[in-house]
N, C-alpha and C positions, 0 to 999 in steps of 0.2 A: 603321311598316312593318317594322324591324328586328326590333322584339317579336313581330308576328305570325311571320315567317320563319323565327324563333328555334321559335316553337311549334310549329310544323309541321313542322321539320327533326326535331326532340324526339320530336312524336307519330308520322313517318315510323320512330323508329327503334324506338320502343316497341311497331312493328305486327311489327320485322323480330323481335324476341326471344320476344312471343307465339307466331306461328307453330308450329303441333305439327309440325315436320317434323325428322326427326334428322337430325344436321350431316353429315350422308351425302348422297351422290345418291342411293343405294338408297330413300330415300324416309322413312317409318312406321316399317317394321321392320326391327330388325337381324340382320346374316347372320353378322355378326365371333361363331364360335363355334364351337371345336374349333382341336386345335395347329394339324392338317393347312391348316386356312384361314387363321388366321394368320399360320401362317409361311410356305408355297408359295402362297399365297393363292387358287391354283386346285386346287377341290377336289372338282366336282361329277361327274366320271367319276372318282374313285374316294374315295369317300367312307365310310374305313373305321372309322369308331367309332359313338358312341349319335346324333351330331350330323346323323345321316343320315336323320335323319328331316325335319331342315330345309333340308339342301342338296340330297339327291336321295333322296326313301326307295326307291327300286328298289333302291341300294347296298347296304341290309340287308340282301341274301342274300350281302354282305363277310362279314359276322359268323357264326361257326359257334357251334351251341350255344347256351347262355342269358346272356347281354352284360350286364353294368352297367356306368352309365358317370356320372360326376360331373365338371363342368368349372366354371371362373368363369373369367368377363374383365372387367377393370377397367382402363377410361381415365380419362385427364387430358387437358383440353383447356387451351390458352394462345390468349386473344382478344382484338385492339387493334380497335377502330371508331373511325374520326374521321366527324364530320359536319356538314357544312356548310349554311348555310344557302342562300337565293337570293341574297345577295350577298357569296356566298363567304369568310363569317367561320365559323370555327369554333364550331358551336355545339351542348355547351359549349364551354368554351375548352379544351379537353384530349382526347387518346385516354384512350377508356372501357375499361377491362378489368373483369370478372368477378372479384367476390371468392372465387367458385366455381365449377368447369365441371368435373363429374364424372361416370361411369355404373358403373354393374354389372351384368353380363348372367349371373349363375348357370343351371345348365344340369344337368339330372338328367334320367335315361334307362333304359329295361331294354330288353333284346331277346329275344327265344326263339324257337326253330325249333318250340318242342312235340314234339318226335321228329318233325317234318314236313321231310326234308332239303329241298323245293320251296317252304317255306313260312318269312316270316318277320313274329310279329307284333310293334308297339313300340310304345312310351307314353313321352311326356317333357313333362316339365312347367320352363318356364322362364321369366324377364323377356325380351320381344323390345325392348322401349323399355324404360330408366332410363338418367334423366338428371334434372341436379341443377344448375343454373343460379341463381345469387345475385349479385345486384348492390349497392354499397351505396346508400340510399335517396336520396343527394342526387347517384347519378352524372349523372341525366339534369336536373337542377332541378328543378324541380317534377312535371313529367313523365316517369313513373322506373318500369322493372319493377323490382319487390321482390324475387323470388322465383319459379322456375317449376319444381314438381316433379312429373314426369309417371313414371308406368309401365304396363306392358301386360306382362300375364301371361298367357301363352299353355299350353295344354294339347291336346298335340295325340298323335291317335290314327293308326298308319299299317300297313296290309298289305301286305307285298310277297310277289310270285312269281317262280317261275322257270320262266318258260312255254317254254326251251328251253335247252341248254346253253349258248347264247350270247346270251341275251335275257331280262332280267330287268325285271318293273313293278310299279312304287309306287305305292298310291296313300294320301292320308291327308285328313282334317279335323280344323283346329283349334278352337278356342273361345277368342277374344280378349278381354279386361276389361281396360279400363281406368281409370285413376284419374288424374285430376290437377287439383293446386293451383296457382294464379297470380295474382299480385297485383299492378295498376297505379295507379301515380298518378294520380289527375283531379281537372283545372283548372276554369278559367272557361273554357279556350280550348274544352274536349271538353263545354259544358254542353248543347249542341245535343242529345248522344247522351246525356250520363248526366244523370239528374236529381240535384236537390241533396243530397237523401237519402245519395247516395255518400258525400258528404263528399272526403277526400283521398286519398281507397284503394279501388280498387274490386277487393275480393280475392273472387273465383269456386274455387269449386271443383266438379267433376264425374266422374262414371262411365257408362259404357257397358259393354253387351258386344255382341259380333258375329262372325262366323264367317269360316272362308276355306278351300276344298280347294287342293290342291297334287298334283301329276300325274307322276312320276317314272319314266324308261327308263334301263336301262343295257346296254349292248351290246359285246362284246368277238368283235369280227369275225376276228381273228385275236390268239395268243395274247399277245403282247405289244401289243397297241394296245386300250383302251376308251372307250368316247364312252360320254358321257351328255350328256339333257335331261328339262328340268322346266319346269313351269307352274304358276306359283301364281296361283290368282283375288284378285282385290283388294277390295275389300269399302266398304262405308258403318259407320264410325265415328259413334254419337250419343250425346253425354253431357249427360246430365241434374244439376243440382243448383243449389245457392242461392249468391247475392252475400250476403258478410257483413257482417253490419252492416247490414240492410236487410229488406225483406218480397218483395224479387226475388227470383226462379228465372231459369234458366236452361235451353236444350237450346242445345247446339252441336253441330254436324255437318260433319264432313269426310272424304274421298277415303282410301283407301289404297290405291296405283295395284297392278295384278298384276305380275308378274316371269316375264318369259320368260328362261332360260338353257340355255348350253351349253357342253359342254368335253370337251377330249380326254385322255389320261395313253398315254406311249408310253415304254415300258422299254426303251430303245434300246443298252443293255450290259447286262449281269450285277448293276451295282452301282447303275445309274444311272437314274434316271426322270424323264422332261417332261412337264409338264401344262402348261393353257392352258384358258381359263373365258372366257367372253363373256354376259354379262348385259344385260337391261333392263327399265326400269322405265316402264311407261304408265301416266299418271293419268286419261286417259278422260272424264268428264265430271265436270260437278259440284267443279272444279277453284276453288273457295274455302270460305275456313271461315265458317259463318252460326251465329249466336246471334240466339236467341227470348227476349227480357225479357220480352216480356208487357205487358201495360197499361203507360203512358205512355213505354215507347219502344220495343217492337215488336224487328222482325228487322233485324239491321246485319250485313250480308256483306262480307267480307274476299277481295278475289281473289287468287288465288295463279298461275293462269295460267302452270302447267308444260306443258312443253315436254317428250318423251320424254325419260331419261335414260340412258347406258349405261354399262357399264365393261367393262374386258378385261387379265386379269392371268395372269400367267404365272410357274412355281417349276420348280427344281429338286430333284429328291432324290438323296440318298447315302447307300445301307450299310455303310457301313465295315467294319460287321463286327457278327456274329450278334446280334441285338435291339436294334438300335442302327439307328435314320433321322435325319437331319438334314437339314432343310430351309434354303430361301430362294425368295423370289417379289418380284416388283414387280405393281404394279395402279393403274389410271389409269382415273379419274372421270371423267366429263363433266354434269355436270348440268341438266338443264333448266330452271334458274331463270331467272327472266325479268330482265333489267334496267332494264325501263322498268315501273313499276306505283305501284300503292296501298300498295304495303308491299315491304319488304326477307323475301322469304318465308322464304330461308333466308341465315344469315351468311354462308356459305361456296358457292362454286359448285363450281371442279373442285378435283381433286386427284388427289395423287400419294403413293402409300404402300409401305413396304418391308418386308417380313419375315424374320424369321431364329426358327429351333428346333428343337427334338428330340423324340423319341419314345426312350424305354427302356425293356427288357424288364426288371424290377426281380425277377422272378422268372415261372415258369411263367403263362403268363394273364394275368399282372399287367404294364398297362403303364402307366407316369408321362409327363409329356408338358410340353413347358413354351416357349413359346413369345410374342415380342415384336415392337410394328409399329410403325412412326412415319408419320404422312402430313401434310404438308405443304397445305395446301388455296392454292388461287391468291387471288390479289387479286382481292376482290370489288370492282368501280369502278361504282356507279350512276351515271350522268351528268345521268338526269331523272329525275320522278317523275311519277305522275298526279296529283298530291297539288294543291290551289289553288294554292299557295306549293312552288315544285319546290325538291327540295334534292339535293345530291351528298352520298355516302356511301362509304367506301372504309374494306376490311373484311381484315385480318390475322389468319389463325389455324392453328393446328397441334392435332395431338390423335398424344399417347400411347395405345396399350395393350400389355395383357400378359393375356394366358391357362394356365391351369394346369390339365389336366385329369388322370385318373386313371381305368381301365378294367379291368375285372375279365372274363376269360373263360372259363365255369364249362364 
């Protein structure tokens, strides 16, 4: 009985590392992009570099003239899971940490008015997911992710106008690809699902592509006060490809919920400006991840069973003096992961994250920007599971980053 509880506490947690969803409640895709978000974390009533095409493209008529914009951000994550079994022994006997938990979100941009002062068009090409997860092969015993490298390369196109002095809208479509590799241990305990052919590794790999528009207003009702909102549609993720080592295929398909937002920016002194950003994230239907083997073991669906998610975060600015802003913001997660299920969907539920940066006018047009976050994510505590053999889990982690972007204004 120990053996089985042991497997299943195992295979419970190798459901939670699978999972495609990023260590965010924002869900899919990531928003961490541009100093301004970064560091004031609220960014989407005024959102003034190339990045605006992801957090409100109405903002682009921020930009005057022809804009290039180049950014990257790059996290570190730190992650302890312990797990238990049904008779509350550790199993294994130790907290598991990651030999690896990294990403990179590089981020390239142009904008142009075309001599149109009511017109503005943009194209930006960037990673919305990379992430770099490695474990070593004997963390979980037999039962062990190896490796999970996933990315989503997004290309997206956006028009905005200014249909009145005080009323400006965005609208755009992206095109989403994705690629990703992952590789699990398989036992006798999973022989129900994989056939023997697996052997000890059932390492997948696949791609998709698919689409998604996004809806952008910016409004400045009075001269120092602007609101902005956006609607991104969410879309169906399906990727196709072969288990290695094998004559299986593969289709997986899952959710990427839409993002409703909103947010204010109020220059309430000369030097000084408030903002305040309110997000959410709806997964909608179709809320598990399914793969199609094909002959001898068919379709096995993964529930995920989200629950909305929201956030709401709020920055400071200050000019100290001519080409010179420096930020700071807090922002607070709430996630809709479920506690009671078939899998640990995501490691992390809420959190809490902090910013601090600057913007420099390094010369005419030319601005440097540099910018760093820390969040804290809560303790994830499962207490049961849907699993035959229920096990408790309880889940530590924190994630660095830092952003650096650079903007040219011709």
């Amino acid at each position: 009985m120990r053996k089985r509880s042991t497997v299943w506490a195992s295979w419970g947690l190798m459901l939670l590392l699978v999972a495609p969803a990023m260590v965010r409640a924002e869900g899919y895709l990531a928003t961490d992009f541009g100093v301004r978000r970064m560091a004031a974390r609220a960014v989407i009533a005024h959102a003034d570099d190339g990045t605006a095409m992801t957090h409100n493209p109405a903002c682009l008529l921020l930009l005057p003239g022809t804009t290039l914009y180049v950014g990257h951000t790059a996290s570190v994550g730190a992650m302890g899971l312990r797990v238990y079994d049904a008779e509350g022994q550790l199993a294994p006997a130790q907290e598991i940490t990651p030999e690896h938990w990294y990403g990179h979100l590089p981020y390239l941009a142009a904008v142009s008015d075309f001599g149109v002062p009511w017109l503005r068009i943009g194209t930006s090409v960037n990673l919305a997911r990379a992430r770099w997860l490695e474990f070593a092969p004997t963390a979980l015993s037999n039962v062990s992710l190896v490796n999970d490298t996933a990315w989503t390369l997004r290309w997206g196109t956006v028009a905005a106008f200014r249909i009145s002095p005080k009323f400006n809208l965005g609208v755009g479509i992206s095109l989403l690809h994705t690629r990703r590799q992952w590789s699990l241990g398989a036992t006798a305990a999973n022989s129900g699902i994989l056939p023997e052919e697996v052997g000890n590794l059932l390492e997948r790999e696949g791609s998709g592509t698919s689409y998604n528009f996004n809806l952008g207003f910016h409004f400045r009702p009075v001269r120092p006060l602007e609101i902005g909102v956006v609607f991104e549609t969410g879309t169906l993720m399906e990727m196709a490809g072969d288990v290695r080592g094998t004559s299986l295929t593969h289709t997986t398909s899952f959710a990427i919920p839409f993002q409703l937002s909103g947010g204010a920016r109020w220059t309430f002194a000369e030097h000084f400006a408030l903002a305040a950003d309110v997000r959410m994230w709806h997964f909608q239907v179709h809320q598990e991840e399914r793969s199609n083997y094909g002959a001898g073991i068919g379709e096995v669906g993964i529930p995920r069973n989200y629950e909305q998610s929201y956030a709401w975060s709020t920055g400071l600015s200050y000019l100290p003096s001519p080409g010179l802003e420096v930020m700071v913001g807090y922002e607070q997660e709430f996630s809709g992961a479920p506690a009671n299920t078939y899998q640990l969907v995501d490691p992390t539920r809420d959190g809490q994250s902090v910013g601090l940066g600057a913007k420099l006018e390094v010369l005419p047009g030319l601005d440097v920007g540099v910018g760093v976050a820390q969040t804290w994510f809560d303790l994830l505590d499962i207490q049961g599971s849907a699993l035959p053999d229920p096990f408790n889990a309880k889940v530590r982690a924190s994630m660095t980053e830092v952003t650096v972007d650079v903007q040219w204004t011709m």
